[in-house]
N, C-alpha and C positions, 0 to 999 in steps of 0.2 A: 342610437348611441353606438360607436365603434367599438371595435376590441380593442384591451392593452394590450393583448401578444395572442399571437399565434403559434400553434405545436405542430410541427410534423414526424407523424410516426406515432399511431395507436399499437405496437405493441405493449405489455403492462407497465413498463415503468414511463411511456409516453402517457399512458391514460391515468395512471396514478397520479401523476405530476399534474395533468391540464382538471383531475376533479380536487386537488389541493388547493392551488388555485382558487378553481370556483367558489368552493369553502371560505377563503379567505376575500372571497369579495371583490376579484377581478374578474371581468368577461374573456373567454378562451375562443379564439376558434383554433377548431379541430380539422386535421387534414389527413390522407394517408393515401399514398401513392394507388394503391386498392381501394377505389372511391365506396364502395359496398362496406368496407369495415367503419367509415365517418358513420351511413346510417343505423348499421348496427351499434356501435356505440352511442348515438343520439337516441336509440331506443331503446340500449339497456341500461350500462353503469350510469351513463351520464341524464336519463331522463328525468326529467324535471328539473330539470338544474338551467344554469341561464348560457350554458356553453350551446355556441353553435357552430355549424358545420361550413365547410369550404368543397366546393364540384371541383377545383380549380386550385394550382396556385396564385394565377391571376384572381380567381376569388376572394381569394385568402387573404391576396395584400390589399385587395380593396378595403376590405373590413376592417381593418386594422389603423386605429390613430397613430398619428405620427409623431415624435418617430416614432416609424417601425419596428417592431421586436419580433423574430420570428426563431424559431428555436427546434431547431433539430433534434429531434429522438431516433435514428436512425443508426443503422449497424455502421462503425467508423472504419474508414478506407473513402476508397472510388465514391461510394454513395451518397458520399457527404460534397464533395467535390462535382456531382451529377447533381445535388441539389442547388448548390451555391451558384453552379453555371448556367440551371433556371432560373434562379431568382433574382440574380444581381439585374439583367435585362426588366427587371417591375420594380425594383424600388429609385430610392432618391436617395442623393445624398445627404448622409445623416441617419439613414434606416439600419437598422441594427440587426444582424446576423448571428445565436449563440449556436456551438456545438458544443448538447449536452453528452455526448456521448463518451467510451471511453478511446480516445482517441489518443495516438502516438504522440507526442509534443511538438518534436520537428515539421509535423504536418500544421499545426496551429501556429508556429511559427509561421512559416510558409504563406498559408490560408491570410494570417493576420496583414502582412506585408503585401499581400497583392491585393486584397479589396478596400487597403489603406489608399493605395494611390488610385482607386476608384472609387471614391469619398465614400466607402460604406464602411459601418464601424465592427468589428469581429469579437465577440467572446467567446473561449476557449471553457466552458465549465463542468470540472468533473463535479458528479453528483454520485453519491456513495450513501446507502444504506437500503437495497434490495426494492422488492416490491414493497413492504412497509413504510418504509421507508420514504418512498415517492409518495405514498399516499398521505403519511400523518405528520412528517416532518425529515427530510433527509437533510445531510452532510450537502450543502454546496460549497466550491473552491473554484471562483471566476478568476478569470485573469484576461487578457487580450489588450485592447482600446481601450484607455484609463476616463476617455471621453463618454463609452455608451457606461458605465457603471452606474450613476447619478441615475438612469433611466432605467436600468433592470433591479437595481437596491431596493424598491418597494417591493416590488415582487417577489424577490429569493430573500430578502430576510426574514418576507412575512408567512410562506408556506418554508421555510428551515426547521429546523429541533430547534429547542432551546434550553439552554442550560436552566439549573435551578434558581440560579439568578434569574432567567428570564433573560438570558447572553442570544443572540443570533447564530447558531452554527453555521454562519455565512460573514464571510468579507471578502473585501479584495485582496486577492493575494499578489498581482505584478502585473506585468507588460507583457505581451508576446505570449507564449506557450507554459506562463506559471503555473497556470491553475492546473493545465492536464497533467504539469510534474509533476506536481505538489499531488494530485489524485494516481498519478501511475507510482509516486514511494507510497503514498496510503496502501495501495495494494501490494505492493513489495511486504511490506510492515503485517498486512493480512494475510500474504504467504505464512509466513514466519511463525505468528502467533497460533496459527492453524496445526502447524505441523508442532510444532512444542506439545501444545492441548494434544495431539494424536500420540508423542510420544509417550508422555504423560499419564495418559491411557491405556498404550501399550505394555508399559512397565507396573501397572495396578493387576493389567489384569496376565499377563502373563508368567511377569516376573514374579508377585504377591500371591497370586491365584485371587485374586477378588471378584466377587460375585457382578452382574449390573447393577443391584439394588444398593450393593453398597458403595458402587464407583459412582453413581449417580447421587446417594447422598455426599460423598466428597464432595463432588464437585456445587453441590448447592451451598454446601458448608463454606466449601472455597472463596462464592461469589459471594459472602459478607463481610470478606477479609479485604487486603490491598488490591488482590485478586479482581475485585468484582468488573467483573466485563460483559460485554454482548456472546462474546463468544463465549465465555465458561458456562455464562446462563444457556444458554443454545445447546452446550454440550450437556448438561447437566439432563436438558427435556429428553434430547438422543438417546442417551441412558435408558432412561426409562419407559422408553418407547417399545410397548410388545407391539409382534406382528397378529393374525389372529390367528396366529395355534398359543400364542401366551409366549414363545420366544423374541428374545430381544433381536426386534427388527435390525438395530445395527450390524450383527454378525452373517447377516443373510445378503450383504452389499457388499458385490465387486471388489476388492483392494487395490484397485487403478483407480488415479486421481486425475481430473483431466485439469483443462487451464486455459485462461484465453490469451496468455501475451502479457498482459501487465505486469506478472515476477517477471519473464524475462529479459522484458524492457527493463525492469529497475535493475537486474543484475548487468545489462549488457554497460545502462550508463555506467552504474558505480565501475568497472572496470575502465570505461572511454574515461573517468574522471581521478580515479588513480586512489578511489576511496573503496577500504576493506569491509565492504556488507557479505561479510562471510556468512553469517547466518542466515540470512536473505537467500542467499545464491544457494546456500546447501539446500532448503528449501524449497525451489524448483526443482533445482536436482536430485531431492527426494521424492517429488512427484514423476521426472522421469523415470526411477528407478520403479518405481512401484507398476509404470505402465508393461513392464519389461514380464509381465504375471507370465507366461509359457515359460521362460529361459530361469525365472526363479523357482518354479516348481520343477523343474529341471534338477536344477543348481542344489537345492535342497534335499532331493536324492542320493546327488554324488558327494555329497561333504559330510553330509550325518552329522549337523553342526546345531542341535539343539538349543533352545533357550532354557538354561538351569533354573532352577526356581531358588527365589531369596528368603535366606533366611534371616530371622532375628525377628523382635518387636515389628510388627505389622504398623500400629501405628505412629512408633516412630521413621519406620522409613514412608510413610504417608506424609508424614510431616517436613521431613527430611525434601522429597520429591514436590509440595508446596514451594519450599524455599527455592530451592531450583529451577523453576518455573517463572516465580516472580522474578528473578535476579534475569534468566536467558528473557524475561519480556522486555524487561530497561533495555537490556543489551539490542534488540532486536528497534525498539524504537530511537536509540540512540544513535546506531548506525543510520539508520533511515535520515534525521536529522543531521544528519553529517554530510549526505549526499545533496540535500539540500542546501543546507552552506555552500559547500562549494559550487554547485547550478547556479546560486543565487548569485553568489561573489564574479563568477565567469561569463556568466551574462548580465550581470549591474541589473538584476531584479529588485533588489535592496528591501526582502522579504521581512516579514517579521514573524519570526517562530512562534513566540508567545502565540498568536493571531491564529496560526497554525495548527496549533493544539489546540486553543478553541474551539477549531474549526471542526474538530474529530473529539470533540468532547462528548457530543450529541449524535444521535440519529444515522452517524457511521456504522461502518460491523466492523471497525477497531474500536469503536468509544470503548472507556475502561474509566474508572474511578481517578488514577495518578494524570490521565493527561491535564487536570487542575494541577497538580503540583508539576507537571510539565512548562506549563503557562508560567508559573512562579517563577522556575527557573529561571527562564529564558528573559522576564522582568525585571528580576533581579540583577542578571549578567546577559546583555546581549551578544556579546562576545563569545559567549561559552564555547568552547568546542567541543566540550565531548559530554551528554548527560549526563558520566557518571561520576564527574570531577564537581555537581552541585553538590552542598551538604545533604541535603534530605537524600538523595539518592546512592549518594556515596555510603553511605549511613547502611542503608539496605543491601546493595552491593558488597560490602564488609560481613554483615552481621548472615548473607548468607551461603556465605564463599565453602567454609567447613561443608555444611550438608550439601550443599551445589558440587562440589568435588567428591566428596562419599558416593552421588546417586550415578554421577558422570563414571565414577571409578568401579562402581557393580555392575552398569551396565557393561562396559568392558569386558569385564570378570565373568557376569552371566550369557553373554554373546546375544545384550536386547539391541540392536538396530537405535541411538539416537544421536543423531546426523546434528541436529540442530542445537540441542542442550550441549554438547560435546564441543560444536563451534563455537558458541559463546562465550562458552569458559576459557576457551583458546585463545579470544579474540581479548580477552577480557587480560589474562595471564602475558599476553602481547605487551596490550596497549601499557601495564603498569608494569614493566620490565624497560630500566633504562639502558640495559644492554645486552642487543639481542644477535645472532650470529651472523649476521649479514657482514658482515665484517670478512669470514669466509669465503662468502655468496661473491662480495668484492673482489676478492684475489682471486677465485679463480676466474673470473672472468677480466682480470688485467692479463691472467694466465695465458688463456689461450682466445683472447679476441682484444688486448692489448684496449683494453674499454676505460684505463685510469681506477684511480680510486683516491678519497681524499684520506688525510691521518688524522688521528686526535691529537697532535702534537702540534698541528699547523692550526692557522686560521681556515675556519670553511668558505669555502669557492676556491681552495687551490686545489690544482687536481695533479696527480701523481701516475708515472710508470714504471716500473720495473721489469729488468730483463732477467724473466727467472729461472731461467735457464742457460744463461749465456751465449743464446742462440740465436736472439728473437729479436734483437736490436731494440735501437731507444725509441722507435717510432708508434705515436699510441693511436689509437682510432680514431680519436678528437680531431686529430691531423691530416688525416687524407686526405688527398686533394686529387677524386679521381675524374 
């Protein structure tokens, strides 16, 4: 009997993915550029199981029924590119090509379009929830060739998370390089909610004075509330985690964040797209700063700029710094979904959000309790534009603006570092302000680059100059003709 698909790349989240699988009842063969790690893995994790091995990628595709499914686990760039330029020479048209990895999107565009017009069919699919993840149930988000779908959908629904419904945290999300979008704002959205929970932290245990024992019952307290996520629960274990002299291991690790690329792909689009993921972007950019560790233990010599400790009710600004949290996490998923919209609308991927949240319901390291009421939204109005104009969420947003502006306005006060809570409220104070100074921003740059501007007094699309200086004549930039 053949195989349904073939894995290349025994690193852990390749071999977690191909023993899932097996679990669920399809035959895997296994391959890996280093032929010595296929028997080492037929000998350890994977022994006794019905996965077998590939000498060859000519072996590999022999094994495998047709179509072909063969699925990259491999580092994204060139390598991915070095494999597709072996393989296309052994398959047939109609053989199916995925790249699980976390790849650039413009490349799966790319990828998709050129072994199109050499009948081989391309899926682009990010897969999101760690080594765990691969192994018991991850976050998949295919997209590519809407032709090989019908043939990898047994597969990735059936080793995915699932909801408590018993939902697939797997669909199709589009055409071309969806899926690796829709998985590069995932991680954008993972930035974000990372550094929130770190500032979070920060302000318990600096600003509070609070112990680990009791920032780590917060945070389990936390994850019973609206709160409840992978990541609070993850932060909560941290916590609590001694090293073995009985110190909490957390305080004994580096404070440089490293990063592979996928915040700052999401912030490089949300700019090429003209959409405000402020929070997002401060978020890498708080990782850059952190790597800056010599220049700021520098920096904190010459400034003698301490963090004051807060005072009042302990546990009301505990509770106060909950509310603040919840509100910058909408805000932080809502932009994410914004960027999307517009990817979507600009490439005519004609996505569907609901599906989307779904999809990060389960088995992601965003999943979180509200993406079901994300899904509602997005049901309810597919049109929406901005999450926080649904009632349920609005709702939230409202009720926790007071304490979200208190913990925003201490840290200030006390000089705690938070980049990301501070953005959102910003972003938030923006978005619901029907008049905002740009109006300024406009005149001076009719000022001195003669760039127009329109009025509130006209209809819009008419565009305006003025010579405000009496110097500068009536000719506007619009006009050049150089």
């Amino acid at each position: 009997m053949k195989a349904d698909i073939g894995v290349i790349g025994l690193a852990v989240m390749g071999q977690n993915l191909i023993l899932n699988m097996n679990d669920n009842g399809f035959k895997v063969v296994a391959y890996n550029r280093t032929v010595s790690k296929v028997d080492e893995f037929l000998n350890g994790p994977a022994k006794g199981t019905n996965i077998v091995g590939a000498t060859s990628l000519q072996d590999l595709v022999d094994q495998l029924e047709r179509p072909r499914k063969v699925m990259l686990m491999v580092r994204a760039g060139g390598v991915v590119d070095q494999f597709i330029d072996n393989l296309v020479p052994l398959l047939e048209e109609g053989d199916i090509i995925i790249d699980g990895g976390n790849t650039n999107y413009p490349d799966t565009n790319r990828r998709y379009a050129e072994l199109r017009e050499k009948g081989i069919r391309y899926v682009g699919a990010g897969v999101s929830g760690g080594e765990e993840g691969a192994r018991f149930g991850p976050s998949i988000m295919p997209g590519g060739d809407p032709e090989a779908w019908p043939h990898v959908k047994p597969i990735f629904q059936a080793i995915s998370a699932k909801t408590e419904q018993g939902e697939a945290c797997c669909d199709w999300v589009g055409k071309e390089g969806a899926g690796h979008f829709v998985k590069m704002v995932h991680n954008g959205i993972e930035y974000g909610d990372m550094q929130l929970i770190s500032e979070a932290y920060h302000f318990m245990k600096e600003g509070l004075g609070m112990s680990h024992d009791e920032m780590q019952q917060i945070f389990a307290e936390w994850n019973k509330t609206e709160l409840d996520s992978y990541l609070i629960e993850i932060t909560a274990d941290i916590l609590g985690y001694k090293d073995e002299d009985g110190a909490p291991l957390v305080e004994k690790i580096l404070d440089t964040a490293g990063q592979k690329g996928t915040g700052k792909w999401t912030g490089i689009n949300a700019l090429e797209h003209g959409i405000p993921l402020t929070l997002i972007t401060d978020s890498v950019f708080a990782r850059c700063l952190s790597s800056l560790k010599d220049q700021r233990v520098e920096a904190e010599k010459l400034f003698n700029n301490p963090i004051s400790s807060i005072d009042g009710d302990k546990a009301q600004w505990v509770d106060a710094l909950r509310q603040a949290l919840l509100a910058s996490k909408i805000i932080s998923y809502a932009q994410g979904f914004m960027l999307i919209r517009e990817a979507s609308e600009e490439n005519g991927w004609d996505l569907n959000y609901g599906n989307v949240a779904l999809m990060w319901r389960g088995g992601c390291i965003i999943r979180s309790a509200f993406l079901g009421n994300i899904r509602d939204a997005f049901e309810a109005n597919p049109e929406l534009a901005f999450l926080g104009l649904d009632p349920y969420f609005k709702e939230i947003l409202e009720n926790c603006l007071p304490a979200w502006r208190q913990v925003v306005a201490k840290s200030f006060e006390s000089g705690l570092p938070m980049p990301c809570m501070s953005s959102a409220l910003t972003f938030l104070n923006g978005y619901t302000t029907a008049r905002l100074p740009a109006n300024m921003l406009q005149a001076q740059r009719d000022y001195f680059g003669a760039h127009t501007y329109e009025r509130t007094d006209k209809p819009r699309g008419e565009f305006f100059h003025t010579n405000w200086t009496g110097k500068g004549g009536d000719i506007s930039s619009t006009t050049y003709d150089v």
